[in-house]
N, C-alpha and C positions, 0 to 999 in steps of 0.2 A: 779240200778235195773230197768229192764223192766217191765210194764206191759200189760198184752195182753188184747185188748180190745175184738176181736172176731178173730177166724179164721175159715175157710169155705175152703174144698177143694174136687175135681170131680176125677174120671176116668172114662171117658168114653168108651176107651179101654184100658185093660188091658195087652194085646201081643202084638205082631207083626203077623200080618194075610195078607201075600201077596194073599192069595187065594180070596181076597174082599177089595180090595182097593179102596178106595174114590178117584176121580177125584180133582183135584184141578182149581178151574174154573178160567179162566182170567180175568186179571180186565179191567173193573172193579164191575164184579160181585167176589162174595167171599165165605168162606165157615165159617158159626161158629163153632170152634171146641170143644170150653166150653164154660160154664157161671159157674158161683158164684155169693152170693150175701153177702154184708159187711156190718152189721151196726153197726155204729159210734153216740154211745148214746150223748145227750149234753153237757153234762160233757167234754168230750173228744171231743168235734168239732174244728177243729182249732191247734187240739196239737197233728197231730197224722201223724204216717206210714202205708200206707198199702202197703206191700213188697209182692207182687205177681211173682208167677214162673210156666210155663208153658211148657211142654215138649212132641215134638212132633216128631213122627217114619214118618219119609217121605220116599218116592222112585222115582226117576226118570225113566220114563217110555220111555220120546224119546229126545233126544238132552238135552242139558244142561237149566234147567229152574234156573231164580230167584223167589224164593218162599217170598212174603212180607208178615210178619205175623205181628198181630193189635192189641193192647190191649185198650179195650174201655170201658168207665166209664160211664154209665145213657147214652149210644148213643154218645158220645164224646171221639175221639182217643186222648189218653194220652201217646202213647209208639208206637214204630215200630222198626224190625228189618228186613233186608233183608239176604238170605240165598242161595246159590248157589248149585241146585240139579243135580247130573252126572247123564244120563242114560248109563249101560252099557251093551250091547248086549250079551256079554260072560258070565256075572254074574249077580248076583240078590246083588244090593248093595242099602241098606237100611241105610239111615242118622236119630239119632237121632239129633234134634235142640231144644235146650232150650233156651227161651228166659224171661231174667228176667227186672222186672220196682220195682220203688216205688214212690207211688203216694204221695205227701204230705199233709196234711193239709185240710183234706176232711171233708167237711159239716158234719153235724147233718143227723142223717137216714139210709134207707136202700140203698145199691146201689147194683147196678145190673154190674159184671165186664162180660167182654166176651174175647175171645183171637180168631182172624181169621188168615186164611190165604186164598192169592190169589196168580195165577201165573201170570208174570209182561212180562212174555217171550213168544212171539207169535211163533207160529208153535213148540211146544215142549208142552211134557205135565209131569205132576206128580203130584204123588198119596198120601194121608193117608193113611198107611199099621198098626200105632200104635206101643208103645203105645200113647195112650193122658191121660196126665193130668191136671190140674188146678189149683194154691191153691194160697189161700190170706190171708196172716197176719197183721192184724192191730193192730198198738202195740202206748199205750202213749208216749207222749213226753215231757209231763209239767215238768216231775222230772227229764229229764235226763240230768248228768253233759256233757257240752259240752267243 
């Protein structure tokens, strides 16, 4: 049996809105697209998962971009994924990209997660059209059969 120590999850957009798209900035400047925050009572420091999952409506606006998205724990990158954006001139073609981590074995407290993303690809650009969401589950592990 699992038990769930806390879970915490965002949306900060709900649809797809190509009418207002967020730019995606180069890096190595970046964009936060959520935060969360997780805490991991004493009891459970040391014996735990927090299994975060993130999911993001992108669009490539001109050439083909790599979009690098960041999962980072109290300011520290613990996850990365890189993601390949088309732009297509004849169509409006929107990528959902989900990208999942699990953190192990995480201190005593509260922790502050974030999930960014930046474009890696100069002279192209792409956007956050949504949606975005966020969410972290921290779940025990002293009990579980392995």
């Amino acid at each position: 049996m699992v038990n769930i120590i806390d879970y915490q999850a965002t949306e900060p957009l709900s649809k797809v809105n190509n009418n207002k798209p967020t730019t995606i900035p180069h890096t190595p400047r970046k964009i936060v697209l959520a935060d969360i925050c997780i805490t991991i009572p004493r009891k459970h420091a040391k014996k735990n998962k927090v299994e975060l999952v993130a999911t993001v409506g992108v669009r490539g606006l001109s050439g083909t971009s790599q979009i690098l998205f960041r999962i980072f724990r109290d300011g520290k990158e613990i996850f990365n994924a890189q993601e390949g954006v088309e732009s297509d001139p004849t169509s409006e073609v929107n990528y959902i990209v989900t990208v999942q981590a699990i953190d192990s074995n995480v201190g005593q407290g509260s922790h502050k997660y974030q999930v960014t993303a930046e474009n890696l690809t100069k002279c192209t650009e792409a956007a956050i059209v949504g949606p975005v969401s966020f969410s972290g589950l921290a779940i025990d592990t002293s009990n579980r059969d392995r």
